[in-house]
PyMOL Python script that loads the backbone (N, CA, C, O; Angstrom):
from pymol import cmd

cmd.read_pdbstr("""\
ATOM      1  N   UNK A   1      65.277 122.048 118.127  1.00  0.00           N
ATOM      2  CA  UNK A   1      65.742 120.696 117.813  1.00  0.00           C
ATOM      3  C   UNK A   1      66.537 120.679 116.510  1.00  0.00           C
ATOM      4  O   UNK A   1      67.618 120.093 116.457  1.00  0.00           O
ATOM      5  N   UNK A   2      66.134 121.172 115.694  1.00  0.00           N
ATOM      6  CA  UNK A   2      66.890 121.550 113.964  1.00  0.00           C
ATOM      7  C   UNK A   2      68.091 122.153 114.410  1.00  0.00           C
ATOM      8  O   UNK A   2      69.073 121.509 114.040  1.00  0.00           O
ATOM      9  N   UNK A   3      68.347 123.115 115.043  1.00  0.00           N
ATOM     10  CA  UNK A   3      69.131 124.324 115.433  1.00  0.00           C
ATOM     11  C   UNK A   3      70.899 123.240 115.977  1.00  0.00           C
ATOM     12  O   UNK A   3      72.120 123.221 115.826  1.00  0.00           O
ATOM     13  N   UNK A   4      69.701 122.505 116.669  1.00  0.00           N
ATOM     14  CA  UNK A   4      70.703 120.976 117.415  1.00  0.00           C
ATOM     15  C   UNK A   4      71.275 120.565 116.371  1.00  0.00           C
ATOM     16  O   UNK A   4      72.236 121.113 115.832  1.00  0.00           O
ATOM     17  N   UNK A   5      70.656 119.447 115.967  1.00  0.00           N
ATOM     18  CA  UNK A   5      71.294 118.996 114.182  1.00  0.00           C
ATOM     19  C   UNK A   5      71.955 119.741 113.663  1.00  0.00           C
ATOM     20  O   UNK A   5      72.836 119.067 113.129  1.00  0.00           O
ATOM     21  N   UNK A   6      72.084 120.559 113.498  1.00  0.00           N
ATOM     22  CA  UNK A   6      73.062 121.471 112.642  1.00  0.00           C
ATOM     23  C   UNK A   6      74.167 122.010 113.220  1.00  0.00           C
ATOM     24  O   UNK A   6      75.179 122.412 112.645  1.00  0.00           O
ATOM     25  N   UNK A   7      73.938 122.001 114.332  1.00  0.00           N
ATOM     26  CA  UNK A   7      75.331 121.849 115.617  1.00  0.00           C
ATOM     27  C   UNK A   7      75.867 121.034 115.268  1.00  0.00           C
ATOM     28  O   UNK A   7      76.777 121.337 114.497  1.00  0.00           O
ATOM     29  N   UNK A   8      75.726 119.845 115.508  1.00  0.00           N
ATOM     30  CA  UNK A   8      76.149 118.673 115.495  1.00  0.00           C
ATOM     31  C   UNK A   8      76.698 117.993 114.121  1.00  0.00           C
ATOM     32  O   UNK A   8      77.780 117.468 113.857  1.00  0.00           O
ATOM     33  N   UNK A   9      75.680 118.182 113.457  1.00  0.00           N
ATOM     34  CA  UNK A   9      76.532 117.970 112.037  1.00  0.00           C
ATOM     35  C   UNK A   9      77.593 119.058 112.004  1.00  0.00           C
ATOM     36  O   UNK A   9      78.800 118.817 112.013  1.00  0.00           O
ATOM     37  N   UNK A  10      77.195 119.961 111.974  1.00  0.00           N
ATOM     38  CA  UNK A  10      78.683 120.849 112.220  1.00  0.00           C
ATOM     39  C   UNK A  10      79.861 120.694 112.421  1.00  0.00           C
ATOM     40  O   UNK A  10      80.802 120.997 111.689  1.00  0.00           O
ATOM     41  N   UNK A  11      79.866 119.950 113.973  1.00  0.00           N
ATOM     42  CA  UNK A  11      80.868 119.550 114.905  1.00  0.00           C
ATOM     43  C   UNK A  11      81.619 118.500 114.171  1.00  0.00           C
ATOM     44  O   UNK A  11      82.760 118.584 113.717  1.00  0.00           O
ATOM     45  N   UNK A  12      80.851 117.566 114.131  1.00  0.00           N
ATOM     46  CA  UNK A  12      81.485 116.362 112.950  1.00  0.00           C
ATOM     47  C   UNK A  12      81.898 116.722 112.047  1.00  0.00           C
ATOM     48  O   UNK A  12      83.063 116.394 111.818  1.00  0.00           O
ATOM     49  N   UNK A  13      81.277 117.468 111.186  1.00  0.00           N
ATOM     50  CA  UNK A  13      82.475 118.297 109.951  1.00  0.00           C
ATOM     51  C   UNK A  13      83.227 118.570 110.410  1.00  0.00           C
ATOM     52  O   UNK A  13      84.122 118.228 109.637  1.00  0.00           O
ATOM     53  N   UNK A  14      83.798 119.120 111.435  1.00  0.00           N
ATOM     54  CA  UNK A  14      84.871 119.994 111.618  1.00  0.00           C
ATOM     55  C   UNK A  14      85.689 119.203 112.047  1.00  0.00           C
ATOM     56  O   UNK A  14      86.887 119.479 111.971  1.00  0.00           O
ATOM     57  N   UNK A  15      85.254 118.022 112.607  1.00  0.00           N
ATOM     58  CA  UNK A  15      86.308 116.972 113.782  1.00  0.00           C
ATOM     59  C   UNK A  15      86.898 116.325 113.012  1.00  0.00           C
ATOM     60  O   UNK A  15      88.095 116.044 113.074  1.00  0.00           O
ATOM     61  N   UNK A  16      85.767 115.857 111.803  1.00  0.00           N
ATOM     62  CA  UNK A  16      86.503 114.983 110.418  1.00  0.00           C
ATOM     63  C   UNK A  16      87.618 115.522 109.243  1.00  0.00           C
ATOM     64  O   UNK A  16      88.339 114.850 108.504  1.00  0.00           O
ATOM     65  N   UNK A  17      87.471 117.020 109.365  1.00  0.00           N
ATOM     66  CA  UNK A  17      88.103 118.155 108.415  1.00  0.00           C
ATOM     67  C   UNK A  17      90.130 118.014 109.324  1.00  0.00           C
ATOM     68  O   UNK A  17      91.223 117.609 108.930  1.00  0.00           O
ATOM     69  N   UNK A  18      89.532 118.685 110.750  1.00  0.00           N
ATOM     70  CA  UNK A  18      90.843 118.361 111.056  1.00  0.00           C
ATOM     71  C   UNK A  18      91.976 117.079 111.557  1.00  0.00           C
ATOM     72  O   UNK A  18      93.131 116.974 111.971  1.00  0.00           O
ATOM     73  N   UNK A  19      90.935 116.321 111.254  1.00  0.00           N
ATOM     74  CA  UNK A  19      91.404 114.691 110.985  1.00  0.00           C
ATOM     75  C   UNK A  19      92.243 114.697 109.715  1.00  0.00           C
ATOM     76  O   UNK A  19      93.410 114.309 109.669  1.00  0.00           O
ATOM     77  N   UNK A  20      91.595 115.135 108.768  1.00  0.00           N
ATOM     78  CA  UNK A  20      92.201 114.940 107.273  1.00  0.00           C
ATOM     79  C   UNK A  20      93.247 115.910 107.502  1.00  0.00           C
ATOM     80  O   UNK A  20      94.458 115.757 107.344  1.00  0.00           O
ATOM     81  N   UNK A  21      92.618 116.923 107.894  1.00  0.00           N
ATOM     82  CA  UNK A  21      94.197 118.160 107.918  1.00  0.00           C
ATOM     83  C   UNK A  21      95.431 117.495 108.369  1.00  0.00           C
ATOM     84  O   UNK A  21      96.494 117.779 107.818  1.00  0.00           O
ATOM     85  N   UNK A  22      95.372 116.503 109.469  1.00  0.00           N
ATOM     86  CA  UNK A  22      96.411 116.094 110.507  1.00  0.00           C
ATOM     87  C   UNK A  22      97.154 114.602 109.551  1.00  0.00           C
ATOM     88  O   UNK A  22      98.165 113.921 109.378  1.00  0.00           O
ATOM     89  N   UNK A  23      96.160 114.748 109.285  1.00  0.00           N
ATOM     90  CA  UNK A  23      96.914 113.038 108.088  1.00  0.00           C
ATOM     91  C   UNK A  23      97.206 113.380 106.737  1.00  0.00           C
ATOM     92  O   UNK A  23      97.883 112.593 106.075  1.00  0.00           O
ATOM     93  N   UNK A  24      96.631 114.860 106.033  1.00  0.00           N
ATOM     94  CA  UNK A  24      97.295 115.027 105.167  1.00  0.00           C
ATOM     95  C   UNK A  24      98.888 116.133 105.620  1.00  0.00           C
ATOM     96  O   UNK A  24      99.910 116.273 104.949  1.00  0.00           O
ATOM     97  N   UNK A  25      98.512 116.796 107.072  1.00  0.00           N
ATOM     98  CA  UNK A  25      99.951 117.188 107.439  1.00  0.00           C
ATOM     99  C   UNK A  25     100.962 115.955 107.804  1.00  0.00           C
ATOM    100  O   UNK A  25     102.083 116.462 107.760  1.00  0.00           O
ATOM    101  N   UNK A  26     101.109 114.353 108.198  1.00  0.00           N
ATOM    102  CA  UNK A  26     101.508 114.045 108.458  1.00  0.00           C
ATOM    103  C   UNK A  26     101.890 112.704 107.157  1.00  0.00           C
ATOM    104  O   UNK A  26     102.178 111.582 107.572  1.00  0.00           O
ATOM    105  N   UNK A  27     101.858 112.925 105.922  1.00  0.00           N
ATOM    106  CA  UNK A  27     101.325 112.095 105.128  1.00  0.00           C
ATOM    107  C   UNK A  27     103.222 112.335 104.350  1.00  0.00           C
ATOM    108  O   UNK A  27     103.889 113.367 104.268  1.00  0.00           O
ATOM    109  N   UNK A  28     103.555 110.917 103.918  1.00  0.00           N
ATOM    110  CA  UNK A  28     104.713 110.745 103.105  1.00  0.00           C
ATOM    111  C   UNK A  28     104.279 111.072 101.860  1.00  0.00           C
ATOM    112  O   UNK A  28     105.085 111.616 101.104  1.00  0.00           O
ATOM    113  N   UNK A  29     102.799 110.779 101.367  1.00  0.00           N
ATOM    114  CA  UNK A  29     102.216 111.410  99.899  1.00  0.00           C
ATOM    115  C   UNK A  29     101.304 111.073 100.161  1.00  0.00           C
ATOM    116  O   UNK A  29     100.792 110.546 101.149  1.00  0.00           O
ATOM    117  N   UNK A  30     100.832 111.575  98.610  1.00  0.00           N
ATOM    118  CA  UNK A  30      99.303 111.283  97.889  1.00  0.00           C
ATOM    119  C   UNK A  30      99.095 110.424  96.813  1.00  0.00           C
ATOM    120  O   UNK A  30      99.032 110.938  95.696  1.00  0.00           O
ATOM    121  N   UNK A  31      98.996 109.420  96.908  1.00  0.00           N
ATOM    122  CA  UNK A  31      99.339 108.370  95.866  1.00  0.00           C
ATOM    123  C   UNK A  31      98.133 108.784  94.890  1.00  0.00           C
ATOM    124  O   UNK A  31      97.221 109.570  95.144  1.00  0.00           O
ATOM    125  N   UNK A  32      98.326 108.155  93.867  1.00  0.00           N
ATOM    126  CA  UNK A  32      97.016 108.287  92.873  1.00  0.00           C
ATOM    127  C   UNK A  32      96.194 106.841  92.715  1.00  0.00           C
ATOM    128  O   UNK A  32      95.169 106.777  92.037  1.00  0.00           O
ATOM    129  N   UNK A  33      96.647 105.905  93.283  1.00  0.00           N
ATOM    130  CA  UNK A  33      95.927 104.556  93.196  1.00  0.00           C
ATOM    131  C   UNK A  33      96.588 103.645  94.469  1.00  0.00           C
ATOM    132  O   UNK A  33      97.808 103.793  94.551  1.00  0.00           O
ATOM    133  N   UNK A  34      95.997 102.729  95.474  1.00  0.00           N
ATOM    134  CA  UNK A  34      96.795 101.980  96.064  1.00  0.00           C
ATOM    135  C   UNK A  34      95.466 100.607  95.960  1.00  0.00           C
ATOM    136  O   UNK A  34      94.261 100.782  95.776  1.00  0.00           O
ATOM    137  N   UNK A  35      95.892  99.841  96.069  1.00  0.00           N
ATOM    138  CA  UNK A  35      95.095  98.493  96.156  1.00  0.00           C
ATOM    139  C   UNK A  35      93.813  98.223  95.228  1.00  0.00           C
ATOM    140  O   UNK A  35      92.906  97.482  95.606  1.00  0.00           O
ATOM    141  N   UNK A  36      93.804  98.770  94.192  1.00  0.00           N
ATOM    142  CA  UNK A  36      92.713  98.665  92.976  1.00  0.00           C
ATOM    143  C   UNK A  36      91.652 100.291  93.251  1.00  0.00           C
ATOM    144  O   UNK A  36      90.594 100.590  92.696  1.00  0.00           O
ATOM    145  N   UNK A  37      92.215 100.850  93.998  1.00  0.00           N
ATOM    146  CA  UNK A  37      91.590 102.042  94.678  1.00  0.00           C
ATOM    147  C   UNK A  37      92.254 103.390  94.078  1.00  0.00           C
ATOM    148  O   UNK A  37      93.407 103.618  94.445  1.00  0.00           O
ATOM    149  N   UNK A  38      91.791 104.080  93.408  1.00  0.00           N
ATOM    150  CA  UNK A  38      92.177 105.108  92.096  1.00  0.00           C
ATOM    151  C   UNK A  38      91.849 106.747  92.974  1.00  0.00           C
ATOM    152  O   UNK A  38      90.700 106.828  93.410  1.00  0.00           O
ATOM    153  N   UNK A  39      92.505 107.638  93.160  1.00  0.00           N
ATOM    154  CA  UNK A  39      91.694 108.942  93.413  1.00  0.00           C
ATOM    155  C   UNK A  39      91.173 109.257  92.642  1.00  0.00           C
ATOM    156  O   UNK A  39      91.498 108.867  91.520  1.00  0.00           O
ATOM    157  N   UNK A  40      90.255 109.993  92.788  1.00  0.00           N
ATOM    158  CA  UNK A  40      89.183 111.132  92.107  1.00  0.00           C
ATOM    159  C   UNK A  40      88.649 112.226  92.888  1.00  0.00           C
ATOM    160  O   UNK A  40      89.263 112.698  93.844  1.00  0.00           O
ATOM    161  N   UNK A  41      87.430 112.673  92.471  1.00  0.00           N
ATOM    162  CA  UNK A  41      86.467 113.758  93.134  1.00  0.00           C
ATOM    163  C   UNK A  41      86.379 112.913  94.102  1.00  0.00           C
ATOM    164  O   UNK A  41      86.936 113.570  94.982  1.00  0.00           O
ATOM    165  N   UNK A  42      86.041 111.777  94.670  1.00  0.00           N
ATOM    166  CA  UNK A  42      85.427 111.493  95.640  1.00  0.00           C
ATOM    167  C   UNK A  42      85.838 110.168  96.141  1.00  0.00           C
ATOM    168  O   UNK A  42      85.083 109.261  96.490  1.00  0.00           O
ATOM    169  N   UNK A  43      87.447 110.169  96.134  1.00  0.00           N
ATOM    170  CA  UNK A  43      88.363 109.534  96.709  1.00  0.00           C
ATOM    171  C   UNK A  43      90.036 110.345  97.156  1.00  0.00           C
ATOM    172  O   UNK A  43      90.847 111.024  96.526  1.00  0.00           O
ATOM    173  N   UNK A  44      89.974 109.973  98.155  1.00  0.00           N
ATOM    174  CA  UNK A  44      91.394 110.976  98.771  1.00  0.00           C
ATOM    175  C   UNK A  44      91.923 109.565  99.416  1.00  0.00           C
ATOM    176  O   UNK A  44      91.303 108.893 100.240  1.00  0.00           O
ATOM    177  N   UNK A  45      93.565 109.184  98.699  1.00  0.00           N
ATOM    178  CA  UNK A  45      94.084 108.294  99.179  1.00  0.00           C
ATOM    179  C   UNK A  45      95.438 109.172  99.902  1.00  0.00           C
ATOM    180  O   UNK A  45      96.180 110.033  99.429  1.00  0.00           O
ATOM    181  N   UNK A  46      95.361 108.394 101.533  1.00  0.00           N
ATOM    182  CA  UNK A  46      96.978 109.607 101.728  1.00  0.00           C
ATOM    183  C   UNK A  46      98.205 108.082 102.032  1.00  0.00           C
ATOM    184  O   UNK A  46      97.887 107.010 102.546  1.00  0.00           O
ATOM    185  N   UNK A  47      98.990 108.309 101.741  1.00  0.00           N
ATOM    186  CA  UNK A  47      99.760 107.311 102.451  1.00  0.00           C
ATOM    187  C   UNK A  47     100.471 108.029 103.959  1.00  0.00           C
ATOM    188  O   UNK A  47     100.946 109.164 104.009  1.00  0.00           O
ATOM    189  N   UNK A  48     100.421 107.378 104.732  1.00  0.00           N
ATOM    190  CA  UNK A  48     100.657 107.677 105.957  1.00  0.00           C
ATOM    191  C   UNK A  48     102.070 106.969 106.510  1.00  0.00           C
ATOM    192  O   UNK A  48     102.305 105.917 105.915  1.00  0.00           O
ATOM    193  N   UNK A  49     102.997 107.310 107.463  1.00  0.00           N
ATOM    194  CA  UNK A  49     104.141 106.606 108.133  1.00  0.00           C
ATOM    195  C   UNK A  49     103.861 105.009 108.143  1.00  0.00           C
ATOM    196  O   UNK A  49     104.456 104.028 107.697  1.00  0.00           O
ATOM    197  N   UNK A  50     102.517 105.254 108.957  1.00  0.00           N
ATOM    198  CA  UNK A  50     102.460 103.518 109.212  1.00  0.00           C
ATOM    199  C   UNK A  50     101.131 102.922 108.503  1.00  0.00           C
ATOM    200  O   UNK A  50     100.460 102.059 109.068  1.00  0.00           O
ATOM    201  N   UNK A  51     100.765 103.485 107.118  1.00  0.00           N
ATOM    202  CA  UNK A  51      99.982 102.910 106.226  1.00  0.00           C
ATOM    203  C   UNK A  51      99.542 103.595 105.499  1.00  0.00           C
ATOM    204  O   UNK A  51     100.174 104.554 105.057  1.00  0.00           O
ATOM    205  N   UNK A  52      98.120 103.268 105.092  1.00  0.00           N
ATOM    206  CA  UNK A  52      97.206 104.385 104.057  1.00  0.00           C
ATOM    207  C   UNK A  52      96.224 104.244 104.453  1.00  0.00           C
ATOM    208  O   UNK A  52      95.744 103.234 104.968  1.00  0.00           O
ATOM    209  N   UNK A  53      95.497 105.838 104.164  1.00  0.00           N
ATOM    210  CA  UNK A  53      93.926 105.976 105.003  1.00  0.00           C
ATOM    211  C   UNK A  53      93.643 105.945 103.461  1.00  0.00           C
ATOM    212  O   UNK A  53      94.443 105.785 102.539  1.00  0.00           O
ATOM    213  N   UNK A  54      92.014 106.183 103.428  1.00  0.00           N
ATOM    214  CA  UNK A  54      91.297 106.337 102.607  1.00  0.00           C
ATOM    215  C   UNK A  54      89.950 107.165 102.708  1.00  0.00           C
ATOM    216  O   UNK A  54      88.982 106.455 102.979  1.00  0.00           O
ATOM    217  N   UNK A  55      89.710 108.363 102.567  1.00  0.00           N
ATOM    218  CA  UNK A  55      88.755 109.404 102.516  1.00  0.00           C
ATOM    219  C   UNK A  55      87.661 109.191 101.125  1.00  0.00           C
ATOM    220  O   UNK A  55      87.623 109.570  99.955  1.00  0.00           O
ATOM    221  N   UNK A  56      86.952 108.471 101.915  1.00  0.00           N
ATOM    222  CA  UNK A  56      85.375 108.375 100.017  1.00  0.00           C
ATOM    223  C   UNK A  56      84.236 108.761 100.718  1.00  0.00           C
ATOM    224  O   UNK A  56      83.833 108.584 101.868  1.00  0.00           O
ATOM    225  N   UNK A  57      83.750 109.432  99.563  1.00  0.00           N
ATOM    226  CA  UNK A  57      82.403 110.627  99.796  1.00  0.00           C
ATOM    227  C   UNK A  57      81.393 109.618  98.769  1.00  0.00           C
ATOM    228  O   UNK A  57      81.176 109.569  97.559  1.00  0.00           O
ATOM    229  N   UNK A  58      80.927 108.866  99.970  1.00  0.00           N
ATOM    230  CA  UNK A  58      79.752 107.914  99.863  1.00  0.00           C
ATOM    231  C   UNK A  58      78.346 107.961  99.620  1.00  0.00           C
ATOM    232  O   UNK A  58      78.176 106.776  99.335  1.00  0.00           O
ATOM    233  N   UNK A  59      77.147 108.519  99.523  1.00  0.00           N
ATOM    234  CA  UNK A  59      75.809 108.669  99.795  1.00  0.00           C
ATOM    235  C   UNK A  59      75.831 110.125 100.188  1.00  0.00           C
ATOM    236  O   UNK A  59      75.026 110.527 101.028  1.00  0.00           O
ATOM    237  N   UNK A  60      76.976 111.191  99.458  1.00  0.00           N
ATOM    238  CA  UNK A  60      76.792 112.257 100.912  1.00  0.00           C
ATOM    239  C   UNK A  60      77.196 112.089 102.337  1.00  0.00           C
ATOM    240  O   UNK A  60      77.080 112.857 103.292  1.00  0.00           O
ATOM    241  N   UNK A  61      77.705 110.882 102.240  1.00  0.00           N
ATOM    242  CA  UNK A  61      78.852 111.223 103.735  1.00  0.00           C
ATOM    243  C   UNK A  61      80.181 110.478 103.437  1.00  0.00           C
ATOM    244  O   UNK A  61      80.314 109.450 102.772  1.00  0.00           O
ATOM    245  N   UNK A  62      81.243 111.288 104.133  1.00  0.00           N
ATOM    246  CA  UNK A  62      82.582 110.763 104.373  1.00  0.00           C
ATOM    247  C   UNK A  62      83.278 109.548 104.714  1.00  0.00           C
ATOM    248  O   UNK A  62      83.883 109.704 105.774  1.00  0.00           O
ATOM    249  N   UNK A  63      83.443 108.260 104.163  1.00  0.00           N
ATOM    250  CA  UNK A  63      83.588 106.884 104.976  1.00  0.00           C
ATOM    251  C   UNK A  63      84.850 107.073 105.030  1.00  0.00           C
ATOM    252  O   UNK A  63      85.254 107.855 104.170  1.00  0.00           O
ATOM    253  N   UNK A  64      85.783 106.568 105.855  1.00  0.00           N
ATOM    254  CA  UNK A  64      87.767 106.639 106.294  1.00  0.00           C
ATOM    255  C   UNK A  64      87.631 105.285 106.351  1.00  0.00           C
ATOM    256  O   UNK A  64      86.741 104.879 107.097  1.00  0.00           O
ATOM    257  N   UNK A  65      88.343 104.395 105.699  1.00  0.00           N
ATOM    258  CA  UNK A  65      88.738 103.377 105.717  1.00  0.00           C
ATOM    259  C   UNK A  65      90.546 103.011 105.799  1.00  0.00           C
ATOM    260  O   UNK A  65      90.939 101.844 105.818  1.00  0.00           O
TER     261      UNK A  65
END
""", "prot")
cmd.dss("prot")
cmd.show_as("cartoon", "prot")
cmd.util.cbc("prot")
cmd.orient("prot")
């Protein structure tokens, strides 16, 4: 059952990793602040064609807004 979980969290790392890969390959930049929202360690702002994502490392997990 553990062995499971750790699959799985796995999988999600990896699905979320090449998410970011694909939006930071497809990204016009990397802004350093957009909407009162600043990067850091544990903010990744990308601007994108048709907007901006937002990557924050929350509680120990990844939120995309």
């Amino acid at each position: 059952l553990k062995s499971y979980r750790v699959v799985q969290e796995n999988t999600s790392l990896l699905n979320m990793l090449g998410q970011m890969h694909r939006d930071v390959d497809g990204a016009k930049g990397l802004p350093e602040s957009f909407a009162g929202h600043t990067t850091d360690e544990e903010l990744l702002l990308i601007e994108l064609p048709d907007g901006m994502i937002c990557y924050q490392l929350k509680n120990d997990e990844v939120i995309i807004v």
